[in-house]
C-alpha positions in Angstrom: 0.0 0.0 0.0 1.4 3.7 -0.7 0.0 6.6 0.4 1.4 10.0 -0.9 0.7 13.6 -0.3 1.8 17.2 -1.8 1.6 19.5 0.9 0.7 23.6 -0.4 4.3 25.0 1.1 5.6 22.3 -1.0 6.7 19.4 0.7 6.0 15.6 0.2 4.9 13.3 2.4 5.2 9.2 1.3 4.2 6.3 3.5 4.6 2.8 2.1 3.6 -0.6 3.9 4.8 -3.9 2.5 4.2 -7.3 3.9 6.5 -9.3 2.8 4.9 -12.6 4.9 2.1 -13.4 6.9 4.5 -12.3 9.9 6.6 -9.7 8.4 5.8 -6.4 7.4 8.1 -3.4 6.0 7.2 0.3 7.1 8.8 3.5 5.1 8.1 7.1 6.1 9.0 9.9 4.5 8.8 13.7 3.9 10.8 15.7 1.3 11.1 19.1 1.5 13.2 22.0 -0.5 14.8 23.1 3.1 18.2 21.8 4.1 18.4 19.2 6.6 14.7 19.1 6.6 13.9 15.7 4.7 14.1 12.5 7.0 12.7 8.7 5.7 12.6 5.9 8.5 12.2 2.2 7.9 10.3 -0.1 10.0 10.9 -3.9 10.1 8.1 -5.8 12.2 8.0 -9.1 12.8 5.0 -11.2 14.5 4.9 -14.4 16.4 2.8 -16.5 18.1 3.3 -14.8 21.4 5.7 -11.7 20.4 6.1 -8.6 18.4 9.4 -7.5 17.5 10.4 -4.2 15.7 13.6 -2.8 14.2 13.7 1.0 13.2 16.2 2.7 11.0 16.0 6.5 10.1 18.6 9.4 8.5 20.2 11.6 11.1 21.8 8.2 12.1 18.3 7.0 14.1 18.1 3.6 15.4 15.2 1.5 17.2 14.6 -1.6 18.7 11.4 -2.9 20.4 10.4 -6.3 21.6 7.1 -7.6 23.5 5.7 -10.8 24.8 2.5 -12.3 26.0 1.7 -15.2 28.0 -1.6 -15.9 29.2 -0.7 -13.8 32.8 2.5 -12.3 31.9 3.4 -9.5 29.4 6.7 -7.8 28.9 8.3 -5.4 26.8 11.6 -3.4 26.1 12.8 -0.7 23.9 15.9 1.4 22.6 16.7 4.1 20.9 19.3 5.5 19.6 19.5 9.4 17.8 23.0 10.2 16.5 22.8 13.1 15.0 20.8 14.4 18.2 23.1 12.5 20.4 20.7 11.3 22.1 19.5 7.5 23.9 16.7 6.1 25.8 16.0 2.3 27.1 12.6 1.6 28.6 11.1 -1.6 30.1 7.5 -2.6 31.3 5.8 -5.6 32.6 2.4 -6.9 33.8 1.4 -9.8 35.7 -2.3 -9.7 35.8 -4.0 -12.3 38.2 -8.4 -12.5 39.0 -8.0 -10.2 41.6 -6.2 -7.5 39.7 -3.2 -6.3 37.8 0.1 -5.1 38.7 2.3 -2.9 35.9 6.0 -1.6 36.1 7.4 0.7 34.0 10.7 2.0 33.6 12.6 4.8 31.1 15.8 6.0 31.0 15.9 8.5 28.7 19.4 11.1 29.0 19.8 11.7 32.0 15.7 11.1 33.3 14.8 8.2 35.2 10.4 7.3 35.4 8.9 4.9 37.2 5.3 3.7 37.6 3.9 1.3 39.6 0.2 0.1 39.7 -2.6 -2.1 41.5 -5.6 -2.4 40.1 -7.9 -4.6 42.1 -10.9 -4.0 43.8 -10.2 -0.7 45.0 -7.8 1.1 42.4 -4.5 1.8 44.3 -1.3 3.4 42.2 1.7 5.3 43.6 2.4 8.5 41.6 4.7 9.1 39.3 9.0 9.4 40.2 11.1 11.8 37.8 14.9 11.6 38.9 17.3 13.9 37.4 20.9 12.3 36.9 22.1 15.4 35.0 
Protein backbone atom coordinates (compact mmCIF):
# COMPACT_ATOMS: atom_id res chain seq x y z
CA UNK A 1 0.00 0.00 0.00
CA UNK A 2 1.40 3.75 -0.70
CA UNK A 3 0.05 6.60 0.38
CA UNK A 4 1.42 10.03 -0.89
CA UNK A 5 0.69 13.64 -0.30
CA UNK A 6 1.79 17.23 -1.84
CA UNK A 7 1.61 19.53 0.92
CA UNK A 8 0.74 23.64 -0.41
CA UNK A 9 4.28 24.97 1.10
CA UNK A 10 5.59 22.26 -1.00
CA UNK A 11 6.71 19.37 0.65
CA UNK A 12 6.02 15.55 0.19
CA UNK A 13 4.89 13.30 2.40
CA UNK A 14 5.16 9.21 1.34
CA UNK A 15 4.15 6.32 3.48
CA UNK A 16 4.59 2.77 2.08
CA UNK A 17 3.58 -0.56 3.94
CA UNK A 18 4.83 -3.87 2.46
CA UNK A 19 4.18 -7.31 3.90
CA UNK A 20 6.54 -9.26 2.78
CA UNK A 21 4.90 -12.64 4.89
CA UNK A 22 2.10 -13.40 6.88
CA UNK A 23 4.48 -12.27 9.94
CA UNK A 24 6.64 -9.67 8.36
CA UNK A 25 5.83 -6.40 7.37
CA UNK A 26 8.08 -3.44 5.96
CA UNK A 27 7.21 0.33 7.11
CA UNK A 28 8.82 3.46 5.12
CA UNK A 29 8.10 7.07 6.12
CA UNK A 30 9.04 9.88 4.50
CA UNK A 31 8.79 13.74 3.92
CA UNK A 32 10.76 15.68 1.32
CA UNK A 33 11.10 19.13 1.45
CA UNK A 34 13.16 21.98 -0.45
CA UNK A 35 14.76 23.08 3.07
CA UNK A 36 18.17 21.77 4.14
CA UNK A 37 18.38 19.19 6.56
CA UNK A 38 14.66 19.14 6.56
CA UNK A 39 13.92 15.75 4.71
CA UNK A 40 14.11 12.51 7.03
CA UNK A 41 12.69 8.73 5.66
CA UNK A 42 12.61 5.94 8.54
CA UNK A 43 12.21 2.21 7.87
CA UNK A 44 10.32 -0.07 10.03
CA UNK A 45 10.89 -3.86 10.08
CA UNK A 46 8.08 -5.77 12.19
CA UNK A 47 8.02 -9.14 12.76
CA UNK A 48 4.99 -11.22 14.52
CA UNK A 49 4.91 -14.36 16.39
CA UNK A 50 2.75 -16.52 18.06
CA UNK A 51 3.28 -14.79 21.35
CA UNK A 52 5.73 -11.73 20.39
CA UNK A 53 6.10 -8.62 18.40
CA UNK A 54 9.38 -7.46 17.46
CA UNK A 55 10.36 -4.19 15.68
CA UNK A 56 13.58 -2.83 14.15
CA UNK A 57 13.73 0.97 13.20
CA UNK A 58 16.16 2.71 10.97
CA UNK A 59 16.04 6.46 10.05
CA UNK A 60 18.55 9.35 8.49
CA UNK A 61 20.20 11.61 11.11
CA UNK A 62 21.77 8.20 12.14
CA UNK A 63 18.35 6.96 14.15
CA UNK A 64 18.15 3.63 15.36
CA UNK A 65 15.24 1.53 17.17
CA UNK A 66 14.64 -1.59 18.74
CA UNK A 67 11.42 -2.89 20.42
CA UNK A 68 10.38 -6.33 21.64
CA UNK A 69 7.06 -7.61 23.45
CA UNK A 70 5.72 -10.83 24.85
CA UNK A 71 2.49 -12.25 26.03
CA UNK A 72 1.75 -15.21 28.02
CA UNK A 73 -1.61 -15.93 29.18
CA UNK A 74 -0.75 -13.84 32.78
CA UNK A 75 2.49 -12.26 31.94
CA UNK A 76 3.35 -9.51 29.36
CA UNK A 77 6.65 -7.79 28.89
CA UNK A 78 8.33 -5.35 26.82
CA UNK A 79 11.60 -3.44 26.12
CA UNK A 80 12.76 -0.69 23.90
CA UNK A 81 15.94 1.43 22.63
CA UNK A 82 16.66 4.15 20.89
CA UNK A 83 19.27 5.54 19.59
CA UNK A 84 19.49 9.41 17.81
CA UNK A 85 23.00 10.23 16.47
CA UNK A 86 22.82 13.12 15.00
CA UNK A 87 20.82 14.37 18.18
CA UNK A 88 23.12 12.49 20.44
CA UNK A 89 20.70 11.33 22.15
CA UNK A 90 19.47 7.46 23.86
CA UNK A 91 16.66 6.07 25.79
CA UNK A 92 15.98 2.35 27.10
CA UNK A 93 12.56 1.56 28.63
CA UNK A 94 11.14 -1.59 30.15
CA UNK A 95 7.47 -2.58 31.33
CA UNK A 96 5.83 -5.64 32.65
CA UNK A 97 2.44 -6.87 33.83
CA UNK A 98 1.44 -9.82 35.66
CA UNK A 99 -2.34 -9.71 35.85
CA UNK A 100 -4.01 -12.29 38.22
CA UNK A 101 -8.37 -12.52 38.97
CA UNK A 102 -8.04 -10.22 41.61
CA UNK A 103 -6.17 -7.46 39.72
CA UNK A 104 -3.24 -6.26 37.77
CA UNK A 105 0.10 -5.15 38.74
CA UNK A 106 2.33 -2.94 35.95
CA UNK A 107 5.95 -1.63 36.12
CA UNK A 108 7.42 0.74 33.95
CA UNK A 109 10.72 1.99 33.59
CA UNK A 110 12.64 4.81 31.10
CA UNK A 111 15.82 6.03 31.00
CA UNK A 112 15.92 8.49 28.67
CA UNK A 113 19.42 11.11 28.95
CA UNK A 114 19.77 11.66 31.99
CA UNK A 115 15.74 11.12 33.30
CA UNK A 116 14.81 8.20 35.17
CA UNK A 117 10.39 7.30 35.38
CA UNK A 118 8.88 4.85 37.18
CA UNK A 119 5.31 3.75 37.60
CA UNK A 120 3.93 1.31 39.63
CA UNK A 121 0.17 0.10 39.69
CA UNK A 122 -2.59 -2.10 41.50
CA UNK A 123 -5.59 -2.38 40.12
CA UNK A 124 -7.89 -4.59 42.12
CA UNK A 125 -10.93 -3.98 43.79
CA UNK A 126 -10.21 -0.66 45.01
CA UNK A 127 -7.84 1.12 42.39
CA UNK A 128 -4.54 1.82 44.28
CA UNK A 129 -1.28 3.45 42.16
CA UNK A 130 1.73 5.29 43.62
CA UNK A 131 2.38 8.47 41.63
CA UNK A 132 4.68 9.06 39.26
CA UNK A 133 8.97 9.37 40.22
CA UNK A 134 11.13 11.78 37.78
CA UNK A 135 14.94 11.58 38.90
CA UNK A 136 17.25 13.92 37.37
CA UNK A 137 20.87 12.31 36.92
CA UNK A 138 22.14 15.44 35.02
Amino acid sequence: MLIGRVLTDGRFNARVKWDLTDNLTVKANAQLTNELHMSHGMFNFDYKGRDFRSQFQLGNGALFGASYSSVAPHLSLGGEVFWAGQHRKSGLGYAARYETEDGNCCLVSSFIIGFSVFIFAIVSGRCFRLPNMFLNLL
